[in-house]
C-alpha positions in Angstrom: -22.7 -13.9 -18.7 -22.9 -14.1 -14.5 -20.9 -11.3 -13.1 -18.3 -13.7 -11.5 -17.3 -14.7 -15.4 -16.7 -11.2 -16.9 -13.3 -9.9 -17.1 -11.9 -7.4 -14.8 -11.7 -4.7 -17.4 -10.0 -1.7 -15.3 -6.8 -4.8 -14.7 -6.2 -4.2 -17.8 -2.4 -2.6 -18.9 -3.3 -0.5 -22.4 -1.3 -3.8 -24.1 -4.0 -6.1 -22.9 -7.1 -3.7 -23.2 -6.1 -3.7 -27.5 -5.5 -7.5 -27.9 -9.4 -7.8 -26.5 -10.6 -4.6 -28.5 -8.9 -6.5 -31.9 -10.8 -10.0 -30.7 -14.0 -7.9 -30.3 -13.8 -6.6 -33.6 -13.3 -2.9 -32.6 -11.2 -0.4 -34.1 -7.9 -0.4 -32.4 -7.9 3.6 -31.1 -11.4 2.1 -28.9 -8.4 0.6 -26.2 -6.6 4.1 -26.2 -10.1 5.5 -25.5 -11.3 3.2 -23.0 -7.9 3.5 -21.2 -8.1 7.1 -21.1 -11.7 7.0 -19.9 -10.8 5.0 -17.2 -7.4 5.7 -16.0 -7.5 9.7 -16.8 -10.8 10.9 -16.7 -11.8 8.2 -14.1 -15.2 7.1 -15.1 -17.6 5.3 -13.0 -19.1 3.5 -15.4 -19.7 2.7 -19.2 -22.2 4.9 -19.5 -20.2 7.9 -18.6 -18.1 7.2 -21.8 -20.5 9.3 -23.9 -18.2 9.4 -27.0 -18.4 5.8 -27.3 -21.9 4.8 -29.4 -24.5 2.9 -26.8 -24.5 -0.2 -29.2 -20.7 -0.5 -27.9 -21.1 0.3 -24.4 -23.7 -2.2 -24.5 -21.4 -4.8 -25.9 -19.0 -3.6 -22.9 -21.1 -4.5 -19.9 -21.9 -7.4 -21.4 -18.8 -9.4 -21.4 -16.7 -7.0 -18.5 -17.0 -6.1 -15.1 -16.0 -2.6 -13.9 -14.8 -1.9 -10.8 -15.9 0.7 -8.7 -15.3 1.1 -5.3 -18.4 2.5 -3.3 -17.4 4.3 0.1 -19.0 2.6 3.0 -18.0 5.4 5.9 -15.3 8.1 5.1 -14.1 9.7 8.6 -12.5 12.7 8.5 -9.8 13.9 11.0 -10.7 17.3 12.8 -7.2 17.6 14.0 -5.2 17.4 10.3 -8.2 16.8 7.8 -6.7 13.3 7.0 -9.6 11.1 5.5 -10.2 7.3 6.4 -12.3 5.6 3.6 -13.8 2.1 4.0 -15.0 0.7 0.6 -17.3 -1.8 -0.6 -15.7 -4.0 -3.4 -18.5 -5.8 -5.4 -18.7 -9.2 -3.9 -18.8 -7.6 -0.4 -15.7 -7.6 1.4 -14.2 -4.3 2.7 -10.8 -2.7 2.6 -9.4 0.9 3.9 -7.9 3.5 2.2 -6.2 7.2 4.0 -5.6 10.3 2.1 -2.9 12.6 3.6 -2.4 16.0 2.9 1.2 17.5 3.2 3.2 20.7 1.9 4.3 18.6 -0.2 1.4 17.0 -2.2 -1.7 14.7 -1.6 -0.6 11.3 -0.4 -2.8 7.9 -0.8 -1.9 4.9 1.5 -3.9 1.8 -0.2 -4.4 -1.4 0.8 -3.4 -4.4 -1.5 -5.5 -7.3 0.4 -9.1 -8.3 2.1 -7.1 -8.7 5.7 -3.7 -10.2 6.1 -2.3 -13.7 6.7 1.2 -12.1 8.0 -0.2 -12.1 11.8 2.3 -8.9 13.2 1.0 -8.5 16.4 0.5 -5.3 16.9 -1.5 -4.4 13.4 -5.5 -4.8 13.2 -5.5 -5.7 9.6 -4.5 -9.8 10.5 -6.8 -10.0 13.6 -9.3 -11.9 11.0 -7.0 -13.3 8.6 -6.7 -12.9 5.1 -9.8 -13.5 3.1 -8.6 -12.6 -0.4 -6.1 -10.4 -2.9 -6.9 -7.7 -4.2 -6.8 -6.8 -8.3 -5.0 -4.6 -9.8 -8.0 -2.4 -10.4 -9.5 -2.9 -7.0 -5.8 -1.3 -6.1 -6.1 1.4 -8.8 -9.8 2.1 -7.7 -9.0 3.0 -4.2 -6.8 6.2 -5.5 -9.1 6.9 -8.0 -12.3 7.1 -5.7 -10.4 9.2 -3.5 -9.2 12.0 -6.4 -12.6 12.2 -7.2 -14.1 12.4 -3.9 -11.3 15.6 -2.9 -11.5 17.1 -6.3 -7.4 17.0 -5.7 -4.6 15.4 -7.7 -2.7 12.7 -5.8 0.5 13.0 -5.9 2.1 10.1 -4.2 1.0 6.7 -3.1 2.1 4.0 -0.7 0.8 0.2 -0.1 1.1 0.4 3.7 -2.7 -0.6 3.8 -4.3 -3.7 4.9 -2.5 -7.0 3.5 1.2 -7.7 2.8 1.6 -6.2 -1.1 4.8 -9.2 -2.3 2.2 -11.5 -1.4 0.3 -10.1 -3.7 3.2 -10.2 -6.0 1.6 -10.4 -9.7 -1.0 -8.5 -9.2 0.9 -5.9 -7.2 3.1 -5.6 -10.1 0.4 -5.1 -12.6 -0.7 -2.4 -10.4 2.7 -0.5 -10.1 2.6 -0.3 -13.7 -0.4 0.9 -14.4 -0.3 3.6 -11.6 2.7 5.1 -13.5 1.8 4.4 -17.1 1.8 7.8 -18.9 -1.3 6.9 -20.6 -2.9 7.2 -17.2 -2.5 8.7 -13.6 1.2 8.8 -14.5 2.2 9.0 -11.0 5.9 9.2 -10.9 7.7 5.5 -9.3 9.8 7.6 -7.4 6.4 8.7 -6.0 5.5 5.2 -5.1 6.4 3.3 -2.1 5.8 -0.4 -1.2 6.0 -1.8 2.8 6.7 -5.4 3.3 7.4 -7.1 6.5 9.9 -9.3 4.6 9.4 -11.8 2.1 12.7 -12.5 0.9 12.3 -14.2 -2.3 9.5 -11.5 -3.4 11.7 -8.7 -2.5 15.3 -10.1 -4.6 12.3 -10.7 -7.1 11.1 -7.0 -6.9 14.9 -5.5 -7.2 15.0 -7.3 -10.9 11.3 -5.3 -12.3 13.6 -2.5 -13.1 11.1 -0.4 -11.3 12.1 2.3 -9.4 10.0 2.7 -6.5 10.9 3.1 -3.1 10.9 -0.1 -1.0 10.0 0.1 2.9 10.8 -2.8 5.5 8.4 -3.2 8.4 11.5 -3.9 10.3 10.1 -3.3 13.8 13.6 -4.8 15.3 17.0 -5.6 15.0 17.5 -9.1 16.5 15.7 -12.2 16.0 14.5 -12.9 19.2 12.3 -9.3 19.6 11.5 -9.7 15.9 9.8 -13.2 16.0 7.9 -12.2 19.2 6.5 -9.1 17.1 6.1 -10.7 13.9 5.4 -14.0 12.9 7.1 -13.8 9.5 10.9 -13.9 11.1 10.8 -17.2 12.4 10.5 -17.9 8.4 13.9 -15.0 7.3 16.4 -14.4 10.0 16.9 -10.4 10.2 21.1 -11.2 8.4 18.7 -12.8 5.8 16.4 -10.1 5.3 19.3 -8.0 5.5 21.4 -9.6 2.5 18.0 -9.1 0.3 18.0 -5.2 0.9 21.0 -5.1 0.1 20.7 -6.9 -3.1 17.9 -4.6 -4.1 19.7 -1.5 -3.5 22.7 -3.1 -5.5 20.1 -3.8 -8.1 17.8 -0.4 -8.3 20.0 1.7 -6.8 17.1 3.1 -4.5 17.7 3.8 -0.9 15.7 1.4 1.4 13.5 2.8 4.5 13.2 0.6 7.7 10.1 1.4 8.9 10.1 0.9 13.2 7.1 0.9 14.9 8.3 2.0 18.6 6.6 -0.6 21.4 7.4 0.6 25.1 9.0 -1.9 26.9 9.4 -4.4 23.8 12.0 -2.7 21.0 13.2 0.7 22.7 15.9 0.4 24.8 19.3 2.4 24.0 20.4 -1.5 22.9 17.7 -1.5 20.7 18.5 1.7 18.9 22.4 1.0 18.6 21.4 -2.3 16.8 19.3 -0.6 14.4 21.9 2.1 13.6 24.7 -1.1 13.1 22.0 -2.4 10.7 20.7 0.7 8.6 24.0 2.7 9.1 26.1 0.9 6.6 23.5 0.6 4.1 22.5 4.2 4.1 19.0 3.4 4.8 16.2 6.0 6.1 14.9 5.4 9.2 11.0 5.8 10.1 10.4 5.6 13.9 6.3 5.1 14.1 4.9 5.4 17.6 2.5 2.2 17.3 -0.8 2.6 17.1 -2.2 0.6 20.0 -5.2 -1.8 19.3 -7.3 -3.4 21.2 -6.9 -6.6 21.2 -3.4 -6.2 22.0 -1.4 -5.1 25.0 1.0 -3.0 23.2 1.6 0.5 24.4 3.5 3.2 22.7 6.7 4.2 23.9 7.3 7.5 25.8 7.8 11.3 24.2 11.4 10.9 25.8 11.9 7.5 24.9 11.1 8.0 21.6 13.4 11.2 21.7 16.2 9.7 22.6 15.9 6.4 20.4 16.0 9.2 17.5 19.0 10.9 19.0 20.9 7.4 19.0 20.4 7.3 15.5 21.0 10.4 14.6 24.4 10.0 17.2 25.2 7.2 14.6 24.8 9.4 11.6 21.7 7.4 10.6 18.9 9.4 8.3 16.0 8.7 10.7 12.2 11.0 11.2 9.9 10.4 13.4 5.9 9.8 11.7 3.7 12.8 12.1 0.6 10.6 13.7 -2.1 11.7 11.2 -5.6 11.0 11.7 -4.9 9.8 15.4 -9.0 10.9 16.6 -10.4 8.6 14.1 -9.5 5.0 13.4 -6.1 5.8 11.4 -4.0 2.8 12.2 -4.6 -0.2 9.3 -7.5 -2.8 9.7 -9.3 -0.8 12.9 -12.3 1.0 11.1 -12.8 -2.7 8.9 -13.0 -4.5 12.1 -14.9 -2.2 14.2 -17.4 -2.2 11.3 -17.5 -5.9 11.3 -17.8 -6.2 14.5 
């Protein structure tokens, strides 16, 4: 078979993986161990699985393809040891990944397309488009690469990467799943965030999975007219619509939503700009993430003032709104999403 025709074996939920093993004519504890090979021990390849005879690992790479993400250029901060890894996926195309290390744990930020079609103008990852979604496996992989390349257990993960995850939606799903399957990584939902810049139909969608990760909004404003200029996607969902659908998945999962708010001086960080955001995340409890953009070069963006940003918080906070500033991570090496893809492609 060509490579383009085998199936994606590492998409696979444990379900899946025994229907084929029963239509291959395998025993059906081979799915248990192929799982476990994959998702726990994190094999490279078929022919790590040494407890599995060659005549069936044969038969394997015959009719699957196994994903393995090969690290193109890994950066590593020298201010915060953060890691920026650009992978190869096997027909070519790149994508990013960032490890982050905290007191807390090991955190992942994945990316869950080739580019982006969403167009927010101050983010890297759309300058070229969107060239194509990412599987579930090609998600998975990105984690997996990374455990093995720091020898450390990651603890949680966020799709913050390149691409808009809900328009990814199925195969986004799969991935969530999978991620926190106790026959694999097992990473804890509440350990799993996913950022949108507002689909609305794919986020009252999301609030009926009965999943119970946490859901970020790349809010970025809180009025229609700043919000269209900055992103594309809210001349489609008015901010009372988008609005109405976080509330309804809070009603639904009973998770608390973050509004993520990338700070742009001049643009969405005036004192008028801060009270809106507090009448919007105030009576829904949300969390607030202030994010001091990242600028990139092929936009004009700057990032607002240490004071500015101060007393946006202290607005907030003056309105009993939850709200952190980001630690900027990885700032001396291309941190923010899409800029080490394009300046390698470039």
């Amino acid at each position: 078979m060509e490579a383009c025709d085998l199936k994606d074996i590492k998409s696979m939920p444990l379900s899946l993986l025994e229907g084929e093993m029963e239509t291959m004519g395998e025993k059906p504890y081979r799915a248990a161990q192929l799982y476990r090979w994959m998702h726990v021990r994190l094999a490279r390849g078929f022919e790590e699985m040494t407890d599995l005879s060659k005549a069936f690992r044969k038969k394997l790479e015959e009719n699957y393809d196994f994903t393995c993400l090969k690290p193109v250029e890994v950066q590593e901060s020298a201010i915060d040891g953060t890691r920026k890894y650009l992978f190869r996926l096997g027909d070519g195309n790149l994508v990013e990944s960032v490890r982050m290390k905290y007191r807390h744990g090991v955190s992942v930020c994945i990316s869950s397309q080739v580019g982006c079609r969403m167009g927010c103008r101050f983010c890297a990852s759309t300058l070229n488009g969107l060239e194509r979604n990412l599987t579930p496996g090609e998600m998975l992989d990105q984690v997996y690469a990374i455990q093995l390349d720091t020898g450390e257990r990651v603890s949680n993960v966020v799709v913050m990467g390149s691409g808009e995850p809900l328009d990814n939606y199925d195969n986004l799903l799969v991935f969530l799943k999978m991620l926190s399957d106790g026959n694999g990584l097992n990473i804890s939902q509440r350990n799993i965030t996913v950022s949108t810049c507002g689909l609305v139909p794919e986020i009252r969608k999301l609030a009926r999975e009965n999943l119970q990760i946490t859901l970020a909004l790349s809010l970025h404003a809180s009025n229609d007219k700043t919000r269209r200029e900055l992103m594309p996607i809210a001349r489609k969902y008015s901010v009372g619509e988008l609005m109405d659908a976080c509330r309804y998945y809070a009603d639904c999962t009973g998770r608390r939503i973050t509004f993520e708010y990338s700070l742009v001086g001049g643009k969405n960080d005036s004192d008028s700009d801060a009270e809106g955001l507090a009448r919007l995340a105030g009576p829904m409890g949300c969390h607030v993430n202030l994010i001091p953009v990242n600028p990139v070069r092929e936009r004009d963006y700057v990032q607002s003032a240490p004071s500015r940003i101060r007393e946006f918080q202290n607005i907030l906070q003056r309105n009993k709104v939850n709200v952190t500033v980001r630690r900027e991570m990885g700032r001396d090496i291309d941190g923010a999403c899409g800029q080490l893809r394009r300046k390698f492609l470039s």
